[in-house]
GURO-718984 format. One record per residue (C-alpha): residue number from 1; residue in one letter; chain; x, y, z. Coordinates in pm, whole numbers. Layout:
% GURO-718984
   i aa ch      x      y      z
 NUM  A  A      X      Y      Z
...
END
This chain:
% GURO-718984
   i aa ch      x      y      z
   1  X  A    299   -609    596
   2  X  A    -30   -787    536
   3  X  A    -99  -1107    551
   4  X  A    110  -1406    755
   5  X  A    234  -1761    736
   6  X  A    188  -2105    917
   7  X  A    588  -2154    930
   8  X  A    667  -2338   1216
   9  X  A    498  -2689   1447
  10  X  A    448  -2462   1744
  11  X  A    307  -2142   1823
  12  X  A    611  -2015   1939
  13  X  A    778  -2109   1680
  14  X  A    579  -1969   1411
  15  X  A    544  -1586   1554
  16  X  A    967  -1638   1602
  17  X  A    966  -1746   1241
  18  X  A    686  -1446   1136
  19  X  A    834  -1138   1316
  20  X  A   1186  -1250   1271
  21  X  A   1149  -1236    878
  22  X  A    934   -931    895
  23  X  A   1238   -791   1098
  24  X  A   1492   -876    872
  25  X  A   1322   -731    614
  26  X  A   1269   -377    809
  27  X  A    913   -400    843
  28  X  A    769   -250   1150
  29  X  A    408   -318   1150
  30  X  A    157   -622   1076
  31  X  A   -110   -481    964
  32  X  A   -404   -758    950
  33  X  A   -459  -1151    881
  34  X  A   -108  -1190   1127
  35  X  A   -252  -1529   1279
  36  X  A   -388  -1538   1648
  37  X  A    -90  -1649   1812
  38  X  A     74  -1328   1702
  39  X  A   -196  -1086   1789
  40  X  A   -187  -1254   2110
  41  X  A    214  -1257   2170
  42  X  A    184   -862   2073
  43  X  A    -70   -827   2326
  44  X  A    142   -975   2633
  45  X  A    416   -825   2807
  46  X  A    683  -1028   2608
  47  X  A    514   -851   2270
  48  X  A    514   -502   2451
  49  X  A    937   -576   2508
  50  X  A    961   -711   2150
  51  X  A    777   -426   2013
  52  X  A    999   -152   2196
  53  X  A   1353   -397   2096
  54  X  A   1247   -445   1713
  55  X  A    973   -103   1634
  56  X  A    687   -364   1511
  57  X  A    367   -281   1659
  58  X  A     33   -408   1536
  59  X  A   -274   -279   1321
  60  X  A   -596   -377   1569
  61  X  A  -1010   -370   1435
  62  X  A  -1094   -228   1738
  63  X  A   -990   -114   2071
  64  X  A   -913   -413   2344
  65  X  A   -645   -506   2616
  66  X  A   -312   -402   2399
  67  X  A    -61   -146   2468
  68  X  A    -24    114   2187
  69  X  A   -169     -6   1841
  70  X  A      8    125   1538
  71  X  A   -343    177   1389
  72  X  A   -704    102   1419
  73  X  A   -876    -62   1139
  74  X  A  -1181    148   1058
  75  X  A  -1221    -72    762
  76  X  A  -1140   -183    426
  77  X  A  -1288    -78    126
  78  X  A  -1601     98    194
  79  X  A  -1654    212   -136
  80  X  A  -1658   -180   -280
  81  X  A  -1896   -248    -26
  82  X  A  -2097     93   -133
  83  X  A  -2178    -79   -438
  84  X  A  -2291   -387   -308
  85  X  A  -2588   -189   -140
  86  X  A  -2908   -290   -392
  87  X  A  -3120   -106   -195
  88  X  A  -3011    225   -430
  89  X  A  -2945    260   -775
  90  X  A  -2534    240   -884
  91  X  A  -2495    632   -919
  92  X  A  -2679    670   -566
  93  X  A  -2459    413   -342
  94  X  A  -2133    619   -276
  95  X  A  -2103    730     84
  96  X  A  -2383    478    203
  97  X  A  -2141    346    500
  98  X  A  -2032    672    589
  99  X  A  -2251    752    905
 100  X  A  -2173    405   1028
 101  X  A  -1828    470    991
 102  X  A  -1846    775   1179
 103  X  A  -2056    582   1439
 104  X  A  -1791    321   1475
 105  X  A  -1510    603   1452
 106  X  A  -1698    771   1777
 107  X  A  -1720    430   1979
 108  X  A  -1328    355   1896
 109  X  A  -1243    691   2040
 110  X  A  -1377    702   2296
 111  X  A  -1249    390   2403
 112  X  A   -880    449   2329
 113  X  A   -881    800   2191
 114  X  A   -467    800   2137
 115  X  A   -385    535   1851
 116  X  A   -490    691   1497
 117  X  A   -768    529   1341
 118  X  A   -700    377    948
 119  X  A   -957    358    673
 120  X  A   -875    166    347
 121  X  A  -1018    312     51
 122  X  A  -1061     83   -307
 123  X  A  -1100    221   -645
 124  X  A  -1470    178   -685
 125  X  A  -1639    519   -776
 126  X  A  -1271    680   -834
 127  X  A  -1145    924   -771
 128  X  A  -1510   1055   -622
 129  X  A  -1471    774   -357
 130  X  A  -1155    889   -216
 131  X  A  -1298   1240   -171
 132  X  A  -1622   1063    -35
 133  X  A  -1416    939    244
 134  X  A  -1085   1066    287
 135  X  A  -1139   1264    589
 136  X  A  -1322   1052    794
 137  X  A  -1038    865    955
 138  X  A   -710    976   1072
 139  X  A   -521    817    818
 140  X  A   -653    784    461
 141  X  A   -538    469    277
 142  X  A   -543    363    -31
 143  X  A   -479     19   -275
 144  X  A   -370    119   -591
 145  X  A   -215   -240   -728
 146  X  A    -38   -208  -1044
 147  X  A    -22   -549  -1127
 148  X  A   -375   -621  -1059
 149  X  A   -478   -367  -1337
 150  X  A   -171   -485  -1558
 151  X  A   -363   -871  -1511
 152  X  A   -660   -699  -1612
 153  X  A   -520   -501  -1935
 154  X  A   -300   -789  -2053
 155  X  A   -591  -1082  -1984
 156  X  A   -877   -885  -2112
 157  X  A   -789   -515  -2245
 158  X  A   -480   -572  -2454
 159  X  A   -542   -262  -2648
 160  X  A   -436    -63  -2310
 161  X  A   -160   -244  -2243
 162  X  A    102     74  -2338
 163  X  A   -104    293  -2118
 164  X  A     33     39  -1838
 165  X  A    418     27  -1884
 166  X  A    520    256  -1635
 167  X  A    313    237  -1283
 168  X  A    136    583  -1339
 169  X  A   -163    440  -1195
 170  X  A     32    465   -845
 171  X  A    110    751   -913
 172  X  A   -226    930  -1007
 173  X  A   -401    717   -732
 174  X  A   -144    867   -468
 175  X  A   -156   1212   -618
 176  X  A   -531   1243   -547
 177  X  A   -556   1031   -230
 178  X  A   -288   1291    -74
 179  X  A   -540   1599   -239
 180  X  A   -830   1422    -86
 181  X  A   -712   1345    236
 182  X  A   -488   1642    302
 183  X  A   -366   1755    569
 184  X  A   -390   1416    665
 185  X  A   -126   1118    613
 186  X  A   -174    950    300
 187  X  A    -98    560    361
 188  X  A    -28    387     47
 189  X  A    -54    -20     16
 190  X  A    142   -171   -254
 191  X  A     69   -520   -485
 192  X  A    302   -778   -352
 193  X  A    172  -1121   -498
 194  X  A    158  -1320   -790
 195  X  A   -187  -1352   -896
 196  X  A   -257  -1779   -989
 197  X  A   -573  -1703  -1103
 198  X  A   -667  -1968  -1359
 199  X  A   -857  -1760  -1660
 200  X  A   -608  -1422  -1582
 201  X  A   -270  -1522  -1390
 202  X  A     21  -1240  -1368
 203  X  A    346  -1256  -1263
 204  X  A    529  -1101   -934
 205  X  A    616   -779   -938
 206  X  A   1031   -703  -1029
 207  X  A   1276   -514   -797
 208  X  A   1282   -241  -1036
 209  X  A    907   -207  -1079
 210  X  A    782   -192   -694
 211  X  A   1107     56   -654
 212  X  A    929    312   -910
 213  X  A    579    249   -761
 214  X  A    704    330   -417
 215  X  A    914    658   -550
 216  X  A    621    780   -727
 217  X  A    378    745   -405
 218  X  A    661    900   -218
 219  X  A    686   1221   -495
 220  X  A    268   1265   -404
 221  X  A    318   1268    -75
 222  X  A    244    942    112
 223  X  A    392    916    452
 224  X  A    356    503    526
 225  X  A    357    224    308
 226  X  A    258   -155    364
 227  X  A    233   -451    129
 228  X  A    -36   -700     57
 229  X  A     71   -944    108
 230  X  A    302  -1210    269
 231  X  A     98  -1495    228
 232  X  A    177  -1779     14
 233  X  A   -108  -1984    -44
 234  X  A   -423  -1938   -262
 235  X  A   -477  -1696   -595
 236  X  A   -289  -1412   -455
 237  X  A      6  -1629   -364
 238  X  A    218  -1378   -148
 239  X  A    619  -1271   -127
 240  X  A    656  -1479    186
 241  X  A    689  -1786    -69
 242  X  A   1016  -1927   -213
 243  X  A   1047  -1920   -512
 244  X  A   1258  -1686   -727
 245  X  A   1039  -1391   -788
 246  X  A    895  -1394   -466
 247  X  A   1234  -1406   -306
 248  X  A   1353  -1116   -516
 249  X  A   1048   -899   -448
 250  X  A   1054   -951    -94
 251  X  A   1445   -877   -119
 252  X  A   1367   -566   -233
 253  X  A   1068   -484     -4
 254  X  A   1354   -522    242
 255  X  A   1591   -291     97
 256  X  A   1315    -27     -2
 257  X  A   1270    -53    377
 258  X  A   1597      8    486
 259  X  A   1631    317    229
 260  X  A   1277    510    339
 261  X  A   1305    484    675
 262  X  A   1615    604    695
 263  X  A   1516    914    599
 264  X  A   1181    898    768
 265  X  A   1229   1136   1000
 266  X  A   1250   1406    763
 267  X  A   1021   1250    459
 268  X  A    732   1218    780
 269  X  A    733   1601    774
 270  X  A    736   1663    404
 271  X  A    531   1793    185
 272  X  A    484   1765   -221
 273  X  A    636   2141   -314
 274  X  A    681   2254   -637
 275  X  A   1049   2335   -712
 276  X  A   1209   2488  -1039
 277  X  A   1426   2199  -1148
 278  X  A   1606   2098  -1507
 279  X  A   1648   1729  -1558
 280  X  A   1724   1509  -1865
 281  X  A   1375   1413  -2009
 282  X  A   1418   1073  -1932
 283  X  A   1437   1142  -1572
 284  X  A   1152   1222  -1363
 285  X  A   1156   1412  -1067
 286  X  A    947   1550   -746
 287  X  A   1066   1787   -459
 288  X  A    932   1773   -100
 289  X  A    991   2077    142
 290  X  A   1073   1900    474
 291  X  A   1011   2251    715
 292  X  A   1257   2538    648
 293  X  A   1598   2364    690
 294  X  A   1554   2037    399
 295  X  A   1427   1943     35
 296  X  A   1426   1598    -71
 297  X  A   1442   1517   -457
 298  X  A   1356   1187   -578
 299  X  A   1438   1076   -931
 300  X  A   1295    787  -1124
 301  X  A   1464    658  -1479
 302  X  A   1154    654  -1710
 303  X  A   1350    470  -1960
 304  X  A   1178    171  -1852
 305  X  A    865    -74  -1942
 306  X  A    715   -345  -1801
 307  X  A    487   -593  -1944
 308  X  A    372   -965  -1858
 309  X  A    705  -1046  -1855
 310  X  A    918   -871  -1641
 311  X  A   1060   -543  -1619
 312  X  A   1359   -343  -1914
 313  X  A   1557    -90  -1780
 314  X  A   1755    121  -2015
 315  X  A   2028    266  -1720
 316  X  A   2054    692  -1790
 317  X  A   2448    708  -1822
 318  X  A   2425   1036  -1713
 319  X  A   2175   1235  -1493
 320  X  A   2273   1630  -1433
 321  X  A   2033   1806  -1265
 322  X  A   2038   2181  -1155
 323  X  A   1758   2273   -911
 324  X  A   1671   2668   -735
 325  X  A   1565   2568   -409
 326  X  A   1359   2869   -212
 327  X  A   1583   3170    -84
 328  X  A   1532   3069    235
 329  X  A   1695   2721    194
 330  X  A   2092   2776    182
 331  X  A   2208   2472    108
 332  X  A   2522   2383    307
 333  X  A   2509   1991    275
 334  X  A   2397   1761     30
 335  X  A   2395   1377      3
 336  X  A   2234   1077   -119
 337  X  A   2000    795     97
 338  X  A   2054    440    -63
 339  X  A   1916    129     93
 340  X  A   2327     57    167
 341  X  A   2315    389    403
 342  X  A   2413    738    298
 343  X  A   2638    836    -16
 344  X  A   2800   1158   -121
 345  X  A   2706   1356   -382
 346  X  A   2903   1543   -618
 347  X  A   2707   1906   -578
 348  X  A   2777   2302   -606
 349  X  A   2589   2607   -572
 350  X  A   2643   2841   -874
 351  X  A   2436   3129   -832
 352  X  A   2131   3035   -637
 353  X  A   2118   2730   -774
 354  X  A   2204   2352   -723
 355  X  A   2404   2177   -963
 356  X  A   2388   1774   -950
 357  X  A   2595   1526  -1137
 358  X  A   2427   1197  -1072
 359  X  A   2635    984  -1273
 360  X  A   2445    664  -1396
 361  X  A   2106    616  -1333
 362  X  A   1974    311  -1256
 363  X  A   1619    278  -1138
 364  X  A   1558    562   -856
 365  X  A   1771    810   -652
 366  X  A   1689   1004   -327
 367  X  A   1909   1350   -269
 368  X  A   1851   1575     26
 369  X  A   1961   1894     15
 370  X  A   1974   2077    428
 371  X  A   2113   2367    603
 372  X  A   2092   2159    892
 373  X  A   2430   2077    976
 374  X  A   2363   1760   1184
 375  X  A   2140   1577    994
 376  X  A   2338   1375    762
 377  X  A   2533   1214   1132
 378  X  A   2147   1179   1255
 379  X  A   2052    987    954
 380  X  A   2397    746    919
 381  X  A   2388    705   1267
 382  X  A   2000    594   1238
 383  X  A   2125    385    931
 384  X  A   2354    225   1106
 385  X  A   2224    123   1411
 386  X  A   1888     25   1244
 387  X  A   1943   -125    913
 388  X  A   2272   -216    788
 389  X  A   2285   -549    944
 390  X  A   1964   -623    734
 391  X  A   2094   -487    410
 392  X  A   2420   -691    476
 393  X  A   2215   -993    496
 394  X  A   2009   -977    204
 395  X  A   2307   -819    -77
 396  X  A   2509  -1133    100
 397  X  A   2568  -1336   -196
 398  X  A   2354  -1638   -197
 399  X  A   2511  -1961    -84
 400  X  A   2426  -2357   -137
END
């Protein structure tokens, strides 16, 4: 999560109230703008114990006295700030920070070679900019907010608004980061604010839309996610506010948590792989080859639009889908990963291939398919021990 909030008279009190919500929401890094008193807590020995009790590290600029950075900010946005160089004409800017960002890259490694190094890449120049840069940095990341370009189409380009109903624009932006970037992890920040921008305001996101924005990074191959941002002040009022739509998005962020890292330790060693598969046309799906032993298939109901006012879902009422994995992949379990833990499936192999009946489709599913006869007691047990407290918490019906 980026971004923080003064919750809190004391300092104490305020990185209790910061990480304790981040927590609760299965978030395990801050990533910048997390307020000095919690950079500072996460640097001393009490931080070091909270970080190995709770998993949330911190995102540094550069290398100092801290154990074990999640990341080191290379920096954000090179490519905006590529443009901003009048020295050179428009079509000659991209790739003017690049030697200084191998420069800084150098000095950070040699200081603390270890923690990967981060670099933030905007859509200025796209999608030349994210080949420009992709492989300078350990991790390529990229911003592709959906609900900053739906502000733009609905305040100012109407004409495009039913280019913008379904979050595509993640999903191209992803698609080519992870090409660009490859072999390297593709890091994928999502929109999590309400713009209050007087001459072009938009809404929150809604459960339903961030859920398909995150599959569809997920089906191009992104590895981590964050969200900008948590802060509730200002034009980009964040999800760390409280009122409704905040509190439902950041809901969700928390469940979305709870679901894809619970299968992080196989989606971490996935890759985008193209697998025969028959679907209903209303259902879009994506295969990742986790080594030899797993394939993950994510589904996303594209019966769905979303527009300056919220979100429609049409539910599928029923999703079967029959999918040939590779001959090497004998499938000998199957089950679903929900944000409420793991589910089973109703599955059978008919010759060579899978058979699936989802039943009703809401917004998103995630099946894995293994011949690894432990993993589905690895991944409840992670589940479990991890997350369902959390997920308890926020499905708990609200009370007065």
């Amino acid at each position: 999560m980026w971004g923080y909030i003064n919750q809190g008279k004391t300092p104490q009190e305020r990185i209790d109230y910061y990480l304790g919500d981040l927590q609760r929401h299965n978030v395990n890094a801050v990533m910048e703008s997390y307020g000095g008193e919690v950079g500072e807590f996460l640097s001393g020995q009490s931080g070091i114990e909270h970080s190995r009790t709770t998993g949330i590290r911190a995102m540094r600029n550069k290398p100092g006295p801290v154990l074990n950075p999640v990341y080191y900010f290379l920096k954000d946005e090179p490519d905006a700030h590529d443009f901003a160089v009048g020295q050179l004409k428009p079509e000659q800017r991209l790739g003017a920070l690049a030697q200084d960002l191998v420069r800084r890259s150098l000095r950070f490694r040699e200081q603390d070679p270890a923690p990967p190094q981060l670099l933030n890449l905007d859509n200025t120049y796209k999608p030349e900019n994210w080949y420009m840069y992709a492989q300078l940095a350990d991790v390529c990341s990229a911003d592709p907010y959906y609900q900053e370009q739906q502000r733009i189409v609905w305040n100012l380009r109407p004409a495009w608004a039913a280019s913008f109903t379904k979050p595509l624009y993640v999903l191209g932006a992803a698609t080519i980061c992870s090409s660009a970037c490859a072999p390297k992890p593709l890091h994928i920040i999502l929109n999590s604010v309400r713009h209050d921008i007087k001459d072009g305001p938009f809404r929150f996101a809604t459960p339903p839309e961030k859920t398909v924005e995150l599959f569809y990074a997920l089906g191009a191959g992104a590895k981590s996610f964050s969200y900008w941002w948590y802060t509730p002040y200002g034009e980009f009022y964040g999800c760390g506010g409280k009122d409704d739509q905040a509190l439902a998005l950041w809901r969700q962020i928390g469940l979305l948590g709870a679901q894809v890292r619970t299968a992080g330790p196989v989606l971490t060693r996935s890759c985008p792989a193209s697998v025969p598969i028959r679907a209903p046309s209303k259902l879009w799906t994506s295969t990742l080859l986790a080594g030899d032993d797993t394939l993950v298939m994510l589904a996303v109901n594209e019966s769905i639009a979303n527009d300056r006012q919220g979100t429609v879902v049409v539910p599928l009422a029923k999703t079967v889908v029959t999918l040939t994995p590779p001959a090497w992949l004998k499938t000998t379990d199957a089950f679903e990963i929900t944000p409420q833990g793991l589910r089973e499936l109703d599955w059978k192999s008919d010759a060579g291939q899978i058979v699936m009946d989802l039943g009703k489709t809401e917004v998103a599913r995630m099946v894995l398919l293994t011949t690894d006869k432990t993993l589905r007691a690895k991944l409840s047990e992670l589940h479990r021990d991890r997350f369902a407290a959390n997920v308890a918490r926020l499905t708990a019906p609200a009370t007065e």
